[in-house]
C-alpha positions in Angstrom: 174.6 52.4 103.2 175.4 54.7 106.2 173.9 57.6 107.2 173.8 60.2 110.2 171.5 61.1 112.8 172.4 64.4 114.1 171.0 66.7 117.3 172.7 69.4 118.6 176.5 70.7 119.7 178.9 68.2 120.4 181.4 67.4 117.1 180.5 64.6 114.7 182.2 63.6 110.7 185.8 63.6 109.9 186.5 67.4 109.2 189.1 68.3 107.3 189.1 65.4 104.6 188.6 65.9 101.3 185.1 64.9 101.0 184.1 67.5 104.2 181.7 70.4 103.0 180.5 72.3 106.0 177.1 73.9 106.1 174.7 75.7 108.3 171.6 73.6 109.2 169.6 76.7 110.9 170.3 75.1 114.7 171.9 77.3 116.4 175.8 76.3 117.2 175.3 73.0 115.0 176.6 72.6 111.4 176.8 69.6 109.3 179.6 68.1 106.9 178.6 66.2 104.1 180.2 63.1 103.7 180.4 60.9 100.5 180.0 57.1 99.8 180.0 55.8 96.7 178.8 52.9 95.4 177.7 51.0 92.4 174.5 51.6 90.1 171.6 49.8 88.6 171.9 48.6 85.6 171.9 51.3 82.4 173.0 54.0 85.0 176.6 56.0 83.9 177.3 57.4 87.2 178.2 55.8 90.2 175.5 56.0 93.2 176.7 58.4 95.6 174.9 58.0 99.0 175.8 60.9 101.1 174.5 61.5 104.6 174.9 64.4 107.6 176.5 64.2 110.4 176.9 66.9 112.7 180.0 69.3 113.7 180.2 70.8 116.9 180.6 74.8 118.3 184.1 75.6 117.6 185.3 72.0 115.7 187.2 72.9 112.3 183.1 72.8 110.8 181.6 74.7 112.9 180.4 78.2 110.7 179.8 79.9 114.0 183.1 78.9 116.1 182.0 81.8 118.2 178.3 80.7 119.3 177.3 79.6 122.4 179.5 76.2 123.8 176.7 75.6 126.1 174.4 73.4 124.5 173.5 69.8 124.7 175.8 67.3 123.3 175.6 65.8 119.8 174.0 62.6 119.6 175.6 61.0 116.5 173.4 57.6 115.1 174.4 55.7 112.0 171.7 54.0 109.9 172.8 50.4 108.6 170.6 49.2 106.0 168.6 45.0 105.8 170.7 44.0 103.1 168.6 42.0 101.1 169.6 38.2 100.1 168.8 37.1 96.0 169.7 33.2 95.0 169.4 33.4 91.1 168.2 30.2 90.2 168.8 30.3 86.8 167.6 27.4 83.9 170.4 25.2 82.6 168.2 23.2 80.2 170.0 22.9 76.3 166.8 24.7 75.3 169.1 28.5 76.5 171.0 27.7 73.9 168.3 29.1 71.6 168.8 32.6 69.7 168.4 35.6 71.7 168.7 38.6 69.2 172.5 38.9 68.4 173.4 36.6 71.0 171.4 33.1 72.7 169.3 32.8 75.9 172.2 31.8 78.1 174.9 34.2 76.9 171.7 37.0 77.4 171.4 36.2 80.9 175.2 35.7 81.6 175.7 39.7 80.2 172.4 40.8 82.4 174.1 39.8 85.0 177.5 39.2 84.9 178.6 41.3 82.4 182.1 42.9 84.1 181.4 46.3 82.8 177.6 46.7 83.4 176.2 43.2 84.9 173.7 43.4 88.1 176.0 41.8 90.2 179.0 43.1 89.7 177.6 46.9 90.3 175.6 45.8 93.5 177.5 43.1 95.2 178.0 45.7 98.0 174.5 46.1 98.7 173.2 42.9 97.8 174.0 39.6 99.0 174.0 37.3 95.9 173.7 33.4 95.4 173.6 31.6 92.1 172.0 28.2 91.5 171.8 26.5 88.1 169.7 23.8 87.7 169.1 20.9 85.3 169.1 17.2 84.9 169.8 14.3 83.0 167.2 11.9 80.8 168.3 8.8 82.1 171.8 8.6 83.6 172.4 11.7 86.0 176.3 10.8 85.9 175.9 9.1 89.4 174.1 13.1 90.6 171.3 12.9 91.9 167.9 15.4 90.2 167.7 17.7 90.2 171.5 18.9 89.2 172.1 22.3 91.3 175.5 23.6 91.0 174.9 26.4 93.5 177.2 29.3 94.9 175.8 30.5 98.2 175.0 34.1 99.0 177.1 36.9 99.9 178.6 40.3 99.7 181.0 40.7 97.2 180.5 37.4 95.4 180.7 38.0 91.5 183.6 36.6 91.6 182.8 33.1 92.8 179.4 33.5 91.1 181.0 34.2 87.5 184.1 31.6 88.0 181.0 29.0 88.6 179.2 30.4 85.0 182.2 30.3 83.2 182.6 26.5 84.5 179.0 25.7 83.2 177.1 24.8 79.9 173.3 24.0 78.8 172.6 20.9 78.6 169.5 18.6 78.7 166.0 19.0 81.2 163.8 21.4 83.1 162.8 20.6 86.4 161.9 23.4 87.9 159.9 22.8 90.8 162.3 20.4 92.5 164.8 23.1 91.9 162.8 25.5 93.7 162.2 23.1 96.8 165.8 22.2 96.2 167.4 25.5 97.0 164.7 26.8 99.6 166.7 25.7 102.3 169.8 27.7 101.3 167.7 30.6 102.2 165.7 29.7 105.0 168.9 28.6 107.2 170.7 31.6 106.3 171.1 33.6 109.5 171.3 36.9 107.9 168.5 39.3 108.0 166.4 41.2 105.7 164.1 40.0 102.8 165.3 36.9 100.8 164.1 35.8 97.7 164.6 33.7 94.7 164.9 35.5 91.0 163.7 32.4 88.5 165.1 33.1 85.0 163.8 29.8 82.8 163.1 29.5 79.0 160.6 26.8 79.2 157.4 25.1 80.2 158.7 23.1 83.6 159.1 19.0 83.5 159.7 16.7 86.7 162.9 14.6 87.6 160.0 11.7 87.3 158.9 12.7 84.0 161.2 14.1 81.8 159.4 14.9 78.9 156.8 15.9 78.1 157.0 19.2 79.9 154.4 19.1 82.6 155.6 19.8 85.6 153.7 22.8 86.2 152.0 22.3 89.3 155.4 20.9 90.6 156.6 24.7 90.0 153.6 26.4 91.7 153.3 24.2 94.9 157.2 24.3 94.9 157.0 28.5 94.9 154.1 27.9 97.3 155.7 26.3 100.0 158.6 28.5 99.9 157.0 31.7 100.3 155.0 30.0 103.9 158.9 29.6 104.7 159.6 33.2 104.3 161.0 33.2 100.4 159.6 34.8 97.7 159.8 34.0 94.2 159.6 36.0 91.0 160.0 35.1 87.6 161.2 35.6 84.4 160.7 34.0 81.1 163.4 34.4 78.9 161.8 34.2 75.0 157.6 33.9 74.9 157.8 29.9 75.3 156.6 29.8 78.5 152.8 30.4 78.9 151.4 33.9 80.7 149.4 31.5 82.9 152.1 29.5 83.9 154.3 32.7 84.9 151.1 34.1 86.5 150.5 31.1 88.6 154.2 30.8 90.1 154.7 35.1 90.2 150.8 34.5 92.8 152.1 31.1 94.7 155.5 32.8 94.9 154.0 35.8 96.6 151.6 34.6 98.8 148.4 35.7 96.7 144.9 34.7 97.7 141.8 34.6 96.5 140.9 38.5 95.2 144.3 39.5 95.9 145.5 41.5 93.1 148.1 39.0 90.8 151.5 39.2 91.9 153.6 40.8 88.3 156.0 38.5 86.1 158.4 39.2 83.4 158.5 37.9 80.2 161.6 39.2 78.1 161.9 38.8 74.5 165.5 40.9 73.8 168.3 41.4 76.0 167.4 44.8 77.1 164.0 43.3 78.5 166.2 40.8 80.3 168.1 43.2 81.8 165.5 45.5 83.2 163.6 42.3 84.4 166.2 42.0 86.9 166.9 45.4 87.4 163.2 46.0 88.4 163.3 43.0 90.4 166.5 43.6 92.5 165.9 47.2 93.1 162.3 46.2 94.4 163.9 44.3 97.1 166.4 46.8 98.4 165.1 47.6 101.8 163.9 51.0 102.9 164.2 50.3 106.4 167.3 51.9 108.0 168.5 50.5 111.6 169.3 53.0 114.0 172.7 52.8 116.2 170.3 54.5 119.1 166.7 54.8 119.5 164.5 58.0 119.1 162.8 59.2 122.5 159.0 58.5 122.8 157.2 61.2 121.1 160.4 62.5 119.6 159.5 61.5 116.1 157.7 64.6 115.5 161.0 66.9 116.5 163.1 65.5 113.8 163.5 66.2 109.9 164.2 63.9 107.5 165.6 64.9 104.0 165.9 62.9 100.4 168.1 64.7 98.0 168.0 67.8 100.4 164.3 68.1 100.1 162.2 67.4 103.6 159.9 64.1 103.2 157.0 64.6 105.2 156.8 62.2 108.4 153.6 59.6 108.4 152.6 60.7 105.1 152.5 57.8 102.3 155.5 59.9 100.1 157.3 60.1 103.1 158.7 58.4 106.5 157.9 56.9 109.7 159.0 55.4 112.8 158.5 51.4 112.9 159.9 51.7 116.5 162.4 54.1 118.3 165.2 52.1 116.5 164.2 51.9 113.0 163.0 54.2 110.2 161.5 53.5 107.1 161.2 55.3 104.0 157.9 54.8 102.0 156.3 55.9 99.0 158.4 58.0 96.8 160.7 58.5 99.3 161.9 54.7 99.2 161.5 54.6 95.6 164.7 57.6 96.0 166.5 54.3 97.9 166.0 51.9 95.2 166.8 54.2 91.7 169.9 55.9 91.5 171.6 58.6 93.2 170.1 59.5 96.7 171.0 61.6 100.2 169.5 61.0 102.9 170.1 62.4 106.2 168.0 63.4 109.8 168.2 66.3 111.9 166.2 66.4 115.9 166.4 68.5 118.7 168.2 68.6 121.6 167.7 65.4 123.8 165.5 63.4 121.3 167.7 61.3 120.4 168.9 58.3 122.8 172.9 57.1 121.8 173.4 53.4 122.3 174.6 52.2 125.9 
């Protein structure tokens, strides 16, 4: 995602491409061209997301609608927004139990067309804006074929990976135990060492009550799970979860969803999912990735002390009100966040976003 920061004068945008509409913005000798980025949806949408942004043309540039105004005012300060492109390792159950009918389909093939699905998977329509990892976990009663438990066959996270992340799917079949809280503590570590910033979190998608590398049956490696999702989130992680089918217990997804989001005593409880068709799957993950997709947009330049007030923001051409709780604010004079409604425009479907200050508010990098 890129947007513009525009002020005043100066010349800004690529007129004269295809995608260039120019248009008054009420300052005088500054118009704006509108250019277009598009990118791929949520899941269920037909449309691709368009993210569109202003940037500023200057008096008497091939956008300017009044090429005769005055040439005498300030500059154009030009600053592109980059988004914190969020990190989600899907740590998905492996166990022979997701072999289990699903509907028209089973458990495993359900999750594999949630999210890999060529045509309208998660991944493959946000791979641009979300950096995705894959780990698929499971072990073996008795001999782990020389591997030790738990069995992670992991692809780490990136931009653009559906590739690598369905090649390793298509390479993989249920088979045999649950141990999910190992796997938890087992691919922590992928996340906390990754350099790259913005939130990171892991998406659990399991079909059963948890057992232990220790113990493989009976299934009771429950508090495994919860101290597992515990210790991640004091690392910086968190953990959601999903139960795909009703076998595993609301207080067992209620227990990891709290330890996996920090929750303390009279918190409110953290939310889990628990999908019993494949449309329930897919919005589970849906809901869950589009949560994470940051509302805080990076600056390339920093907003003058006391400036904030002299700019406008606009979602979808309307103006979003600054410190209000539907609108935007300043975390500091490089970075602006969207809040409320506003950042729900970020995370659902098609959005513009753009900001216009005055004359000498804004600060250009070097």
């Amino acid at each position: 995602m890129v947007a513009a920061l525009a002020g005043c004068g100066g010349v800004g945008g690529t007129p004269g491409t295809d995608t260039d509409t120019g248009s008054s913005t009420g300052i005088p000798g500054l118009t704006s061209v509108t250019t277009t980025e598009t990118g791929p949806t949520t899941t269920g949408s037909t449309t691709d997301e368009a993210i569109k942004f202003d940037i500023g043309g200057g008096p008497g540039s091939e956008t300017d609608s009044d090429a005769g105004s005055d040439t005498s005012v300030c500059a154009d300060a030009d600053v592109t927004f980059e988004p914190q492109i969020p990190t989600v390792l899907l740590l998905i159950d492996q166990s022979g139990s997701m072999t289990t009918q699903f509907g028209d389909t089973d458990r495993w093939e359900a999750v594999y067309n949630a999210l890999l699905d060529p045509d309208d998977g998660l991944v493959p329509q946000l791979e641009g804006q979300v950096r995705f990892g894959m780990a698929l976990y499971t072990s073996f009663e008795g001999d782990q074929g020389g591997r030790e438990c738990p069995v992670i066959t992991e692809t780490p996270p990136a931009l653009d990976n559906y590739e690598a992340i369905a090649a390793t799917w298509e390479a993989s079949q249920p088979e045999d135990e649950t141990p999910t809280g190992e796997s938890i503590a087992a691919v922590t570590p992928t996340l906390v060492m990754d350099p790259s910033e913005g939130t990171k979190i892991i998406v659990l998608a399991t079909d059963g009550e948890p057992d232990t590398c220790a113990e493989p049956n009976p299934q009771n490696g429950q508090e495994e799970s919860v101290e597992a999702a515990a210790a991640a989130f004091a690392q910086g992680v968190r953990t959601y979860v999903i139960s795909v089918g009703n076998e595993v217990s609301d207080q067992h997804l209620q227990d990891v969803a709290n330890a996996g989001a920090g929750v303390g005593n009279g918190d409110p409880d953290a939310p889990f999912y628990k999908a019993d068709d494949a449309q329930a799957l897919a919005d589970a993950f849906a809901d869950i990735v589009d949560g994470v997709r940051d509302c805080k947009l990076t600056l390339d330049g920093t907003v003058s002390e006391g400036g904030e007030d002299q700019c406008t923001v606009y979602v979808n051409g309307e103006v979003v009100p600054f410190g209000d709780d539907d609108g935007w604010q300043l975390n500091n004079p490089g970075e602006v966040e969207l809040v409320g409604d506003a950042c729900d425009a970020i995370q659902n479907g098609e959005v513009q976003v753009s900001i216009k200050c005055a004359c000498g508010v804004v600060v250009p990098p070097g």
